[in-house]
C-alpha positions, 0 to 999 in steps of 0.5 A: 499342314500349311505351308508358306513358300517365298524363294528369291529368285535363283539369279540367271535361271528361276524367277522367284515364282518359278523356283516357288512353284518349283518347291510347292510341287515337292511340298505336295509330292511329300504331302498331297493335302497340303495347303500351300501359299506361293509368294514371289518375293525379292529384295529390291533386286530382279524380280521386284516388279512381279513380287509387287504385282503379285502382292498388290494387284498392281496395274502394269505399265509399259513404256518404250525406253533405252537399255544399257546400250540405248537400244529401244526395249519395252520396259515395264513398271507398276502402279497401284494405288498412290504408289509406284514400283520401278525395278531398275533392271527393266531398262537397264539390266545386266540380263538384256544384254549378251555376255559379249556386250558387257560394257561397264564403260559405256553402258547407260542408265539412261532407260531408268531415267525414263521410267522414273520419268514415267512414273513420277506421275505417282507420289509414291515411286519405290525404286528396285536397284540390282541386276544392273549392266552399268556403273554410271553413278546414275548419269544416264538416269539423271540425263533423261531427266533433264540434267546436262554434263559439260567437259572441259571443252564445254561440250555437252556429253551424249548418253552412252557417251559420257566419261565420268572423268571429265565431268567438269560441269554439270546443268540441273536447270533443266530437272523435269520433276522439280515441278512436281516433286514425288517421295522416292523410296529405295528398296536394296540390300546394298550398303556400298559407298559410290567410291573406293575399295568398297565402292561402287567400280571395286565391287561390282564393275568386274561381273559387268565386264570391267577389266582391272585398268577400267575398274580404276577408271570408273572409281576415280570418274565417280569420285571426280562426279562426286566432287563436281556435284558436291556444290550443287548438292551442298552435302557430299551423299557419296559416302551414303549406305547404299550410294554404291548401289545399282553401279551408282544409281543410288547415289544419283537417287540421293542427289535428285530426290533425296531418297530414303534406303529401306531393306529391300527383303524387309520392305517386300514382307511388310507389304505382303503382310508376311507376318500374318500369311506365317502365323499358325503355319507348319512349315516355312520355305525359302532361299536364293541361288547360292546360300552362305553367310552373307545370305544373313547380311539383309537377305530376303531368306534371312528376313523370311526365317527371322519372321518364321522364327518369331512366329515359332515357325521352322524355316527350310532353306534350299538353295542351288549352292550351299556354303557354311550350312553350320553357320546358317543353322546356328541363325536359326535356319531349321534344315538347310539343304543344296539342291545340286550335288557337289559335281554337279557341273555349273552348266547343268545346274544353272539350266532352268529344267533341271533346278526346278527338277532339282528343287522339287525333289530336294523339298520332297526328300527333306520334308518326308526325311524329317517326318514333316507333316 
């Protein structure tokens, strides 16, 4: 039997490869002889950086940048032939910071910045957006590269400073990549407008701390950095899938480098060739945290089982919470099964020990249930 196993990872307990691992070990606990490929994988969001490192040999870099808080962290990227990957959530993600210093007010992406700065050095740089702390529709990123924002004082605004609503001005003069221009590419699952009901501040400012008063507060910014950047631009890119993304980034990504959205989870299999590691397999794994019908809106286990199901391939799906299994079935998932039991309290399932533990027993059971192999 062969087996190929890409989990993403279960967010804020088990990076992709751990819960992968996780999984091989009940693969060989039901079958001993078992051949098993482990693949780390992401759609754009955590985890990208080690899934390309994984996939391409890549060499890693590391810097010294700024994280949300503009505190020094060592961030990495990487680098492998002419192409480059920035994983966004090394500088300036939600994960570096304690759940008491969320600040989706002053939180800066001013650390992205940096990185891209640093890695402009290739033609190529493919950008990971998700599992960010900030919703500065990229002004951080775009200040550590050069750009000035001016109030209506005409005082130049510092980063982790800066109040999207009074943004009258903004210098681009001083760009530091408009000499040597690089192809940005941007791997996300996320297709949200900078502003409105959809946008980047409605949507996902609350899981960074955002009360209700500053949700509005940083909507009505974007949309006032949107209208002031407009002119220079000479196209409003506000209203680009994916502009949302990242608290914003995405759309100061559009507005710097023009840069092309791609699937994030569609990306990461084209570059393992997973097509190919799927061919003649018996067995497919994969999965994510929490599992429902969004997990089929552009999620890496929805494209993991689309390839799986071309290939003729069953797909199990495991997943720390499981909601509309009937749902999932009916896409094409073979066996979909939640490796916690329903009262399972959060704190115990979300520990590391015991997801893994969990995951590990739950892919045995299923496999030896279903005569698997």
């Amino acid at each position: 039997m062969r087996v190929v196993i890409a989990i993403d990872s279960f967010k804020g307990c088990l990076t992709s490869r751990e819960a992968g691992e996780a999984a091989c070990r009940g693969v060989l606990k039901a079958w001993p002889t078992a051949q098993v490929t482990v693949l780390p994988v992401s759609d754009g969001g955590d985890g990208l950086l080690d899934a390309f490192v994984a996939a391409c040999g890549a060499d890693v870099k590391s810097i010294t940048a700024r994280d949300a808080l503009m505190r020094a962290v060592e961030a990495r990227f990487a680098a492998a032939g002419n192409l480059a990957c920035v994983e966004v959530a090394q500088a300036a993600g939600l994960s570096l910071l304690k759940s008491d210093e969320r600040d989706a007010m002053h939180a800066t992406s001013f650390g992205v910045g940096q990185l891209l700065k640093a890695a402009a050095r290739w033609p190529e740089v493919v950008v990971g957006l998700g599992g960010t702390a900030t919703s500065d529709a990229g002004v951080g990123m775009m200040q550590a590269l050069g750009l000035r924002f001016f109030d209506n004082n005409g005082d130049e605004m510092l980063p982790g400073q800066v109040d999207l609503e009074r943004i009258v001005a903004v210098d681009k003069s001083g760009f530091l990549l408009s000499a040597k221009p690089c192809r940005v590419v941007v791997a996300s699952d996320v297709r949200n407008p900078l502003y409105g009901p959809q946008g980047a501040a409605h949507v996902f400012a609350p899981q960074k701390g955002a009360l209700p008063a500053e949700v509005e507060r940083l909507d009505a910014g974007m949309r006032n950095l949107a209208r002031v950047m407009r002119p220079m631009l000479g196209d409003d890119v506000a209203f680009r899938p994916g502009a949302g993304a990242a608290g914003g980034m995405g759309y100061a990504l559009m507005a710097l480098f023009d840069a092309q959205f791609v699937e994030g989870a569609k990306w990461m299999l084209d570059l393992l060739k997973f097509d190919k590691l799927v061919d003649g397999a018996d067995m497919v794994i994969t999965g994510e945290g929490s599992a429902d019908e969004q997990t089929l809106m552009g999620k890496l286990p929805s494209a993991v089982m689309r390839v799986a199901q071309a290939a003729g391939v069953p797909t199990l799906l495991v997943a720390g919470r499981v909601r509309n299994a009937d749902v999932l079935r009916a896409a094409g998932f073979t066996h979909v099964q939640c490796i916690n039991d329903p009262d399972t309290p959060l704190h115990i399932a979300m520990r590391p020990d015991y997801a893994a533990a969990r995951l590990t027993h739950t892919t045995a059971d299923t496999l030896s249930a279903h005569n698997i192999g």
